[in-house]
Structure formats: structure tokens, C-alpha cells
C-alpha positions in Angstrom: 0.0 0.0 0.0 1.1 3.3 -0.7 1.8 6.0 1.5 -0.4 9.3 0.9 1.7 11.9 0.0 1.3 14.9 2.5 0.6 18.3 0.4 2.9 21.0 1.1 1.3 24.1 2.4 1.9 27.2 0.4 2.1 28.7 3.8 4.4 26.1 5.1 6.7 27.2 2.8 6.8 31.0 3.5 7.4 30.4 6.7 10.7 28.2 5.9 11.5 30.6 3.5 11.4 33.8 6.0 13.4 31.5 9.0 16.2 30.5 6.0 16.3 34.1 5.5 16.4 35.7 9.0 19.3 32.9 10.1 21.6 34.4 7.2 20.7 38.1 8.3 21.4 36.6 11.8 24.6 35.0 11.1 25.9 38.3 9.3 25.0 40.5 11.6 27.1 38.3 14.2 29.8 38.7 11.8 29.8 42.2 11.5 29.8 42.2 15.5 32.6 39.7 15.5 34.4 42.2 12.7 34.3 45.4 14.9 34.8 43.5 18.3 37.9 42.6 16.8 39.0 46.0 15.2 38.0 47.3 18.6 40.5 44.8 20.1 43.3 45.8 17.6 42.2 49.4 18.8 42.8 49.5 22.2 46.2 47.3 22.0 47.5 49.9 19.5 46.6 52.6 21.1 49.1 53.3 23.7 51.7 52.6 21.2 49.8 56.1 19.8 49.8 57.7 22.8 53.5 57.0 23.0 54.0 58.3 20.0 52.1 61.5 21.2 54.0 61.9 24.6 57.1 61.7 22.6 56.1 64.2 20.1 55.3 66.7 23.0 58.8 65.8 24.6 60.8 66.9 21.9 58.7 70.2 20.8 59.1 71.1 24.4 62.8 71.1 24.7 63.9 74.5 25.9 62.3 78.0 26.6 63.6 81.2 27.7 63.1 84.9 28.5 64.5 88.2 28.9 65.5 90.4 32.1 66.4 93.5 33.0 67.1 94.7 36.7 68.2 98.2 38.0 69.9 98.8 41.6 68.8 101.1 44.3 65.7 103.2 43.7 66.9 105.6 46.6 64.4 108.3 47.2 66.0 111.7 48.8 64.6 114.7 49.6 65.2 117.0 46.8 63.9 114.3 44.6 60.3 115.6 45.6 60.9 118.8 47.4 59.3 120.6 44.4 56.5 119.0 44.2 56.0 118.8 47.9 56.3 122.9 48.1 53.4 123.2 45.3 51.3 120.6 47.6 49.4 120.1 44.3 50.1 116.4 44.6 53.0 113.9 43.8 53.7 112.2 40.0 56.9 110.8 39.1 56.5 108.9 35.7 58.4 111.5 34.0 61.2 110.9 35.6 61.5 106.9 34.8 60.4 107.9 30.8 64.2 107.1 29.5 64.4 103.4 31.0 61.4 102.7 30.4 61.7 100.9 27.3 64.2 98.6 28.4 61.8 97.6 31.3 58.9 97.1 28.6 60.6 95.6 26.0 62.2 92.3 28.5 59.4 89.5 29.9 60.9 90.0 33.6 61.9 93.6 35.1 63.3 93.9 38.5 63.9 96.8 41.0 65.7 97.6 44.3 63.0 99.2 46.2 65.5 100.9 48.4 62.9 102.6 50.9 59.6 102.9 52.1 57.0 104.7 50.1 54.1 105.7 53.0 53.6 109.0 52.5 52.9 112.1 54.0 51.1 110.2 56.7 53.9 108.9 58.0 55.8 111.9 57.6 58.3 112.8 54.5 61.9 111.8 55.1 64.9 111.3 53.9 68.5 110.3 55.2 69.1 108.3 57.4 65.5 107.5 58.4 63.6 107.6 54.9 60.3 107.7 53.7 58.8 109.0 50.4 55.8 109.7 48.9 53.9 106.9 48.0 52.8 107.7 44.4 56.8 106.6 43.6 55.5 103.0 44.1 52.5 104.2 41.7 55.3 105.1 39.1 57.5 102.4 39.2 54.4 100.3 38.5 53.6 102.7 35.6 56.9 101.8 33.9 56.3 98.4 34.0 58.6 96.4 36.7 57.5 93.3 37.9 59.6 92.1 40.7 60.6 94.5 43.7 62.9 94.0 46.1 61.7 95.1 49.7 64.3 94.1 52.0 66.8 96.2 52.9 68.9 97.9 55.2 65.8 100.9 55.6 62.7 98.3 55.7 62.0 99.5 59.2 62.5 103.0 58.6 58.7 103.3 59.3 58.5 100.6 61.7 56.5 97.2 61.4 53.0 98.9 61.1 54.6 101.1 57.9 56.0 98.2 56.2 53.5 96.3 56.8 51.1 99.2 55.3 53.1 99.6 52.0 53.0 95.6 51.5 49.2 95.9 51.9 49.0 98.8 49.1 51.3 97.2 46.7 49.4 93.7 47.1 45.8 95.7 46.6 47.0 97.8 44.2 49.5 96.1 41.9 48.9 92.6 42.8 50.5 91.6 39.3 53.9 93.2 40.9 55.8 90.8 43.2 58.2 91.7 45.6 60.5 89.6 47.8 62.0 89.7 51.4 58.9 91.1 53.6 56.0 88.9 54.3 52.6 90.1 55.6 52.2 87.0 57.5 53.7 83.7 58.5 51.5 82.2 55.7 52.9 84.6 53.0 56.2 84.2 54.2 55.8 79.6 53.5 54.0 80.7 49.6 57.1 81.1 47.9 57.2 83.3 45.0 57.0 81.4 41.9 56.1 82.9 38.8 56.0 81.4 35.0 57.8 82.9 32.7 57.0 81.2 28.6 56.3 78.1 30.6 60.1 78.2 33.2 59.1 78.6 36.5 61.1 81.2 37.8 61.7 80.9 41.9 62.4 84.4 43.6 64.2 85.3 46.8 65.2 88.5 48.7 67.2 89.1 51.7 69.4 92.0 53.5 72.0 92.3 56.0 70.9 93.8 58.0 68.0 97.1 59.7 70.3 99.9 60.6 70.0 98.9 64.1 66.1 97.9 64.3 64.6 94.6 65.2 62.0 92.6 63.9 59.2 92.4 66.1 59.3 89.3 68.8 55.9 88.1 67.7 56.9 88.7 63.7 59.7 86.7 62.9 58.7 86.0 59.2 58.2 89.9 58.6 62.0 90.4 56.9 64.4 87.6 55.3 67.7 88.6 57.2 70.5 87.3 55.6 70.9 83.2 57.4 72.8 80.3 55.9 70.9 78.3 57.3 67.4 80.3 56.3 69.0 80.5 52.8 69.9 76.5 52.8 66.0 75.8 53.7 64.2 78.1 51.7 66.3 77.2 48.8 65.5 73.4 49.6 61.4 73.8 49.2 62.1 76.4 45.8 64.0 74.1 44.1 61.7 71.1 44.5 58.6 73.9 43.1 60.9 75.5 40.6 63.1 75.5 37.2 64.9 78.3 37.9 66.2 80.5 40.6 67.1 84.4 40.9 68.0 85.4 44.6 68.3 89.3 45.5 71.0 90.1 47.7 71.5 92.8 50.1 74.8 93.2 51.2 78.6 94.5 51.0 79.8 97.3 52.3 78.6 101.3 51.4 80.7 103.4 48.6 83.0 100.1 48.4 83.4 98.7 44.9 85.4 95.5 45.6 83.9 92.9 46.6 83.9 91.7 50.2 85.1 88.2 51.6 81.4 88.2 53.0 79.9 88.4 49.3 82.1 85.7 48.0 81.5 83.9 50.9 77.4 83.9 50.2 78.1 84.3 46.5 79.4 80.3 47.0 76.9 79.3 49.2 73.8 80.1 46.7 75.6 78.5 43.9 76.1 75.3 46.1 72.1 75.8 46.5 71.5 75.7 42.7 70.6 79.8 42.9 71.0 80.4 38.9 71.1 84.2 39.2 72.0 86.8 42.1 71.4 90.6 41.7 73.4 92.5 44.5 72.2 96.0 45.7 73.4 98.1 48.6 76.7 99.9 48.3 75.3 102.2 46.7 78.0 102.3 43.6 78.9 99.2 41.1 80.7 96.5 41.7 82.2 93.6 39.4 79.9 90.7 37.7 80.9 87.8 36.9 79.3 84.2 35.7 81.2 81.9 39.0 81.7 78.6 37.8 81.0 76.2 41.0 81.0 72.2 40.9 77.5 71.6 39.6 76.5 74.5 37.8 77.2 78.2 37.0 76.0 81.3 38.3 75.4 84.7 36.7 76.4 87.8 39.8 76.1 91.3 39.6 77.7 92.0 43.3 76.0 95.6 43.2 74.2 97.7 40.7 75.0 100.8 42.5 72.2 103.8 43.0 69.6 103.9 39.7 67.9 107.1 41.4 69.1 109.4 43.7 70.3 112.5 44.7 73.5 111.9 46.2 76.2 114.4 45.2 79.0 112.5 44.0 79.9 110.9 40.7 80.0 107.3 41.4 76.7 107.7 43.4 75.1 108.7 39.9 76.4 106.2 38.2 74.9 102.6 38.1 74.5 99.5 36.6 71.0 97.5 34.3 71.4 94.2 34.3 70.6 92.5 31.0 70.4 89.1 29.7 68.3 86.2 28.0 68.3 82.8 30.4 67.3 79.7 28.2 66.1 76.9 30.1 66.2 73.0 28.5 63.5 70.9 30.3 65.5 67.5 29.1 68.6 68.5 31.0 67.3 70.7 33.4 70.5 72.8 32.5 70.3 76.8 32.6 72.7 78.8 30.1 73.2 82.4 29.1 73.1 84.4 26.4 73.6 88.4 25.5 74.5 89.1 29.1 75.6 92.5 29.9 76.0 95.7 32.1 74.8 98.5 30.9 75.1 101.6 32.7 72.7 103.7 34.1 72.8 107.5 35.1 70.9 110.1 37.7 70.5 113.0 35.8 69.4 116.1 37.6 70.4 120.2 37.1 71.4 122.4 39.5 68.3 123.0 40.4 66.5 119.6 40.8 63.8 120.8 38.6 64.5 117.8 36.0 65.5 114.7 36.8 66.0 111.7 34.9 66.5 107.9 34.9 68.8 107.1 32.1 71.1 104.4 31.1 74.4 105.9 29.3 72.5 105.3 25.6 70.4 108.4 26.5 73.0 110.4 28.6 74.4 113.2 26.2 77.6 115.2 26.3 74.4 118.1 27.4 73.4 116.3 30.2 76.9 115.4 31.5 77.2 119.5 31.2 74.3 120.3 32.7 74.3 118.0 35.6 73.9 118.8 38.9 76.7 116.6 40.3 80.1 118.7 38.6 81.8 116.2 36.5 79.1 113.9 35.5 80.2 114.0 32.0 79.6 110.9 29.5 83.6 110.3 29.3 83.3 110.2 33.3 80.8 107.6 33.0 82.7 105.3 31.0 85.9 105.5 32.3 84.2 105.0 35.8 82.7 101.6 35.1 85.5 100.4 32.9 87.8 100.9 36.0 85.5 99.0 38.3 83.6 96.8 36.3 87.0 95.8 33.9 86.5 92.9 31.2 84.8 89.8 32.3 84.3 86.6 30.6 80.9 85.9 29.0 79.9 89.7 29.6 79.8 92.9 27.7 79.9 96.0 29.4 78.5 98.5 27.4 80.4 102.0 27.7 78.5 103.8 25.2 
């Protein structure tokens, strides 16, 4: 007997045909996961040999920066520098009398000044030597011509006594807050917040200290008001900058007045900050030049200017007019961590005034004419003098050009 032969449903059919179909989407679909599952495997194990090859790239376009810097010595405010304009009593401006430098200040990235004395005016009562203080609007000016690092410690910090100094900090920080100074501290606080600024991506660490207050003390219950020159402060401080820092410029304080030689106590702190990794020191106080020199020490070198004499003042003798602008470019190489020099030199600055201290000037001896050196208030403040001056004292030294005209 024959079997019946079952007829195939047309609908039996469809439905084959749809699960055949469906399967091979299903089964390419799979595929496609399995394809990009796989590229995303290949991905991620290539990809820190990219990143690699990123890091490295950065690395090497990196490599070194550097910037510019100018600094001027003592900004040392006497009497007859605003007697004038303290007998009109029609208010204080001194812009006019920085105009000449000003340029050089504008034109480098990093600007410093020895803020010789205090500037609290006529509240505190107008003084000058030995016990100065000045108007204030001289701070206004020096902002004006564009410094960016002062130097507040020195020898007359306490001229006004802790309240006064601690008054002028207090203007300068409301007032210019992009201006920093070093060696006076507001507070225990300020004095542990080292002053670090970047300069086209170096950080730059700053320092201040002077020998001495003309016989004052620092307050019992203010020890952190004024960096006294220490070893062992210096050792320390320079121990926490260099671990937050590339580089490190450190203003000194020190020698001995109307001496140009250097003393056994500068050479002696001159070693001591190279041995600390200090990169750069600029020396203030004598009130006249001294030498410079780039000190080769064991484990690096270190660019000094032992003293860049008066920049303003009024004292009445030639080498009190006469000072120094230091200039260079310091390139930095973030491989090495090695600091080198370039176009380092001393350029001289002159005090002009007239007989008369009716016009006064800040100039360095590019500026200072044969009319001037005629003219000047101080007899024999001639251009010639000028040169001959910091030729004698300043002489030849390797790696820097002293500029005599």
C-alpha cells in the first residue's frame, strides 16, 4: 500500500523561506559584531603605542624656553627728589622721571627693581636720610613703567617701623597685585608661599634678603616679617624652591657702602647660593657698582652682579650717579634641566638732575648726552666720566659685555 503523499502548504513554505532568510541576516550580523569586536581589540592594544608616539612628540617640541631680564639697583628716594613738588602741595607724579628706562623695562618679559625705601607717605611723615620715607605715588610710578619684581628688604625696611612696612605691603598687594616683591612677608602664611612665577612656561623661583635694619629689630611676635640674611634660612628656603621650581634668581642685600670691591662676606654667600643651585643673584646696597661675573661652581654656573650701585638718587657724587642695568636672556632646557646664558651684559645707568632739581631723569648711558653730562647737577658727570668709571670698576669679564656707550 502506498503512503499518501502529505501536500505541502503554500504557507508552510513561507514560513521556511522567512526563518532560512532571517538565520543568514542573523549569522551576518554576528559577523559584522565579531568584525568590529575585533577592530576594537586591535584598537585598544594599538593605542598606547599612539599615545607614546604623542608623549614623545610633546617631549621633543618642548625642549627649551627662555626669557629676557632687566634689573636696576637702588631706587633711593632723597629729599630733593620731591621737594618741588611737595612745596606746590598740588600732589605727587613721578612717571616723567623713569620715561628714559622705560623701554628697556617694557621691552624684556621680567623687570626687577631695588625698592631701596619705604614709600608711605605724607602720613607717615616725608623723610629722607638716614631714616627715609617717600611719597607713596613713587611706588604708583615704578608700577607705571612696568617692573614686575621688587625688592623690599633692605637695610631701611623699618625705617617706618613694622606697622609702615607692613602698610606699603598691603597697598602694593591691593594695588598692583601683578607686581611681586620679595624679602617682607605680611604673615607667616605669605612668608611659607614662595614666589614662583611662570615665565613662557620656566618657572622662575624668587628670593630676597638683607644684611641687616640699621640697628632695628623685627618684632618678637613677627619673625617671618624680613628675610635677614641666614645660611641656614637661605639652605632651607632654597631646599622647598628648588623642588617647586626650574629656575632660581635670589636678591642680595649686602657688601659694604661706597666700596666697589667685593667683600670676603659676598664671596662667601656668593658660594653658598651657587652650592644651593641659585641660577642668578642681583646684589644691591653699596650704593656704587661693583664687578659681575658668571662663577663657575662644581655643579652648575652662576650669573652675579655684586652691586648695581644707585639707579635714582640724589647723592652728590659721581660714582653715586652712576649705576649698573642688568641684561640678559636665560634659556632653560627641560630635558637637561640645565640653565645657560646668552647676551648678558651691564649696561650703565645715570641720575640726571640740574642744578636745580627741577628735572630729573633715569637714564642708562644710551640716552646720557655730552648736554646732560654738562648740565648736571653733580660737577663732573660728564659721558667720558661715565665710562671711564665703570670700565675701571667693572674691567672685562668673561661671557659679559659692558657697554660704555
Amino acid at each position: 500500500m502506498k503512503k499518501k503523499r502529505r501536500k505541502v502548504n503554500g504557507f508552510h513554505v513561507v514560513l521556511i523561506s522567512t526563518c532560512c532568510l532571517l538565520t543568514i541576516v542573523l549569522v551576518c550580523c554576528l559577523s559584522l559584531i565579531g568584525i568590529r569586536v575585533m577592530n576594537k581589540d586591535i584598537t585598544e592594544k594599538e593605542q598606547p603605542k599612539v599615545l607614546q608616539k604623542v608623549e614623545k612628540k610633546e617631549k621633543e617640541t618642548k625642549g627649551s624656553s627662555s626669557f629676557s631680564f632687566v634689573g636696576m639697583g637702588d631706587n633711593l628716594i632723597h629729599g630733593a627728589i620731591y621737594y618741588w613738588q611737595m612745596l606746590e602741595q598740588n600732589g605727587y607724579n613721578f612717571d616723567d622721571i623713569y620715561e628714559l628706562t622705560n623701554p628697556y623695562v617694557q621691552q624684556a618679559d621680567f623687570a626687577y627693581l631695588n625698592q631701596e625705601v619705604i614709600c608711605n607717605g605724607e602720613e607717615y611723615g616725608l623723610s629722607s636720610y638716614p631714616v627715609f620715607n617717600a611719597p607713596r605715588e613713587i611706588l604708583d610710578a615704578v608700577a607705571h613703567s612696568g617692573y614686575d619684581w621688587l625688592s623690599t628688604s633692605s637695610n631701611h625696611s623699618m625705617d617706618t617701623g613694622a606697622t609702615g612696612l607692613l602698610e606699603e605691603m598691603n597697598y602694593l598687594d591691593k594695588t598692583y597685585p601683578e607686581m611681586v616683591y620679595t624679602g617682607t612677608h605680611t604673615s607667616q602664611e605669605d612668608r611659607d608661599n614662595y614666589k614662583v612665577i611662570d615665565l613662557n612656561g620656566i618657572k622662575v623661583g624668587l628670593l630676597g634678603y638683607t644684611y641687616g635694619l640699621n640697628g632695628y629689630s623685627i618684632p618678637e611676635d613677627m619673625p617671618w616679617l624680613i628675610d635677614v640674611i641666614d645660611e641656614d634660612l637661605i639652605r632651607s628656603d632654597m631646599e622647598k624652591l628648588n623642588k617647586i621650581s626650574d629656575v632660581q634668581i635670589v636678591a642680595m642685600h649686602w657688601g659694604t657702602e661706597y666700596v666697589t670691591s667685593v667683600t670676603d662676606e659676598q664671596a662667601y654667600y656668593a658660594k653658598v647660593l651657587n652650592e644651593c643651585g641659585v641660577d642668578v643673584i642681583i646684589g644691591t646696597h653699596p650704593h656704587v657698582i661693583e664687578p659681575c661675573e658668571i662663577y663657575h661652581g662644581e655643579k652648575q654656573d652662576t650669573l652675579i652682579y655684586y652691586s648695581l650701585g644707585n639707579f635714582l638718587s640724589a647723592q652728590d657724587t659721581v660714582a653715586g650717579m652712576i649705576g649698573g642695568m642688568a641684561s640678559f636672556t636665560l634659556n632653560y632646557d627641560f630635558d637637561t634641566k640645565e640653565v645657560s646664558f646668552k647676551d648678558v651684559k651691564f649696561i650703565p645707568t645715570v641720575t640726571y638732575f640740574n642744578a636745580k632739581f627741577t628735572d630729573i631723569k633715569t637714564t642708562t648711558i644710551h640716552e646720557y648726552t655730552d648736554e646732560m653730562g654738562s648740565s648736571h647737577g653733580t660737577v663732573g658727570t660728564t659721558k667720558e666720566a661715565v665710562a671711564e668709571y665703570v670700565q675701571e670698576v667693572v674691567g672685562n669679564p668673561e661671557g659679559i659685555e659692558v657697554v660704555l656707550e
